[in-house]
C-alpha positions as CSV (number, residue, x, y, z in Angstrom):
1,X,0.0,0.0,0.0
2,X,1.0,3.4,-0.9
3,X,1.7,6.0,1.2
4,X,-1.1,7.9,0.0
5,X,-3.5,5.2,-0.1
6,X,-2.2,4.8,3.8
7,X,-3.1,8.3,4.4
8,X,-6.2,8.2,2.7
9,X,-7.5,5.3,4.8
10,X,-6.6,6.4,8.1
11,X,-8.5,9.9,7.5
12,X,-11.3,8.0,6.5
13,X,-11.1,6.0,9.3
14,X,-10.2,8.6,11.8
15,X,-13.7,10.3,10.5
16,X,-15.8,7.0,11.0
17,X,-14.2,6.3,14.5
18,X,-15.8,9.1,16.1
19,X,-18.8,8.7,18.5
20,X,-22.0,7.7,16.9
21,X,-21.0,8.3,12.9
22,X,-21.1,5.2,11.7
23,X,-24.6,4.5,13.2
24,X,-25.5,8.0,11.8
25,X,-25.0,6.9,8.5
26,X,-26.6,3.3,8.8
27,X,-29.8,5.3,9.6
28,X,-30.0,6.5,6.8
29,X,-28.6,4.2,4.1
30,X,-32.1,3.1,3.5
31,X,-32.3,6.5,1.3
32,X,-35.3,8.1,3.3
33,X,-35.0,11.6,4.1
34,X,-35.3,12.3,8.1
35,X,-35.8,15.4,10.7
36,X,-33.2,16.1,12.8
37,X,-35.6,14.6,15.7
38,X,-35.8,11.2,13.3
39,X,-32.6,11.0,13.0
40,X,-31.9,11.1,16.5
41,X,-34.4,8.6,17.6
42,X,-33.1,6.3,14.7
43,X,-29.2,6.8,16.4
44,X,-30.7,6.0,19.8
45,X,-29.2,7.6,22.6
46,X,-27.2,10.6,20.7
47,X,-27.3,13.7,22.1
48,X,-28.5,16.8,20.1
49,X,-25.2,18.4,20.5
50,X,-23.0,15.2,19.5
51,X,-25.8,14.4,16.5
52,X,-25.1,18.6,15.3
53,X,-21.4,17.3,15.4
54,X,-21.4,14.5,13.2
55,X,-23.8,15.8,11.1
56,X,-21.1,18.8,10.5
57,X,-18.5,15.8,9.9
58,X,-20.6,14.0,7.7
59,X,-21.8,16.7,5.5
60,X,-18.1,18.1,5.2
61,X,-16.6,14.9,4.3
62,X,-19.8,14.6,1.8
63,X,-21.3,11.5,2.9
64,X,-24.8,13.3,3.4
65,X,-26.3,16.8,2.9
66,X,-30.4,18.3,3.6
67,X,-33.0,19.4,1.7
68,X,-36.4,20.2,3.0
69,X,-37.2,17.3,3.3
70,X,-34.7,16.3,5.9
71,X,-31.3,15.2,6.2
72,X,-30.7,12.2,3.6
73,X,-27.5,9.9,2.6
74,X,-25.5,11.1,-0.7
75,X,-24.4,8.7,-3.5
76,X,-20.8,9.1,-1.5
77,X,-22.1,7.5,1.6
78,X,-24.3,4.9,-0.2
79,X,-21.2,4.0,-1.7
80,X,-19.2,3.7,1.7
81,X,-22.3,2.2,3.5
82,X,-22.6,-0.6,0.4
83,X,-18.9,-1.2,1.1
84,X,-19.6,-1.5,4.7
85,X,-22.3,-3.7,4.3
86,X,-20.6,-7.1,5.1
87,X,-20.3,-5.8,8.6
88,X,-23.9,-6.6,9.0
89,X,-23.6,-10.4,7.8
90,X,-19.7,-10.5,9.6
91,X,-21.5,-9.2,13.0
92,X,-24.0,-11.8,12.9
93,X,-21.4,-14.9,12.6
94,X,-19.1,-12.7,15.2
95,X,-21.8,-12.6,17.9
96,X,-23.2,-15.8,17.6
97,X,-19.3,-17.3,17.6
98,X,-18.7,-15.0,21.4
99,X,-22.0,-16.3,22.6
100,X,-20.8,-20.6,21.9
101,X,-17.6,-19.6,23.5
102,X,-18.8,-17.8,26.5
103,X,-21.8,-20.3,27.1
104,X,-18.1,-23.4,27.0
């Protein structure tokens, strides 16, 4: 790996490892536009100051904007969230693997 592509990953990754923005972006990767109050209830347990933060982060960086109708997901962070998608199935095998070794 370059050093450019090594730079490139750890901003992204520095981005994505802050408080809630991950799960800020996975409520809205279904493409439905959502209030700020939506979008907080969707996060669970965010609070509106940390939400207003990563909503700054995440529009910056481009990985979702607002109309009137709400705040939505761009074409940017479907992309990322598509990428990130195996998590979901990974997560699954992960738990139920910690849950046959903690039950041994």
């Amino acid at each position: 790996m370059s050093s450019k592509e090594s730079a490139a990953i750890t901003q992204l990754l520095s981005l994505l490892e802050s408080r809630y923005a991950i799960r800020v972006l996975w409520a809205l990767k279904d493409g439905h536009h959502q209030t700020f109050r939506l979008l907080q209830d969707s996060v669970g347990q965010i609070t509106p100051n940390t939400l207003n933060t990563r909503i700054k982060e995440m529009r910056e960086a481009g990985f979702m904007s607002h109309s009137g109708e709400g705040y939505y997901i761009t074409q940017s962070g479907l992309d990322l969230m598509k990428r990130l998608s195996d998590l979901q199935g990974f997560s699954v095998k992960w738990v139920t693997a910690q849950a046959k070794k903690a039950a041994k």
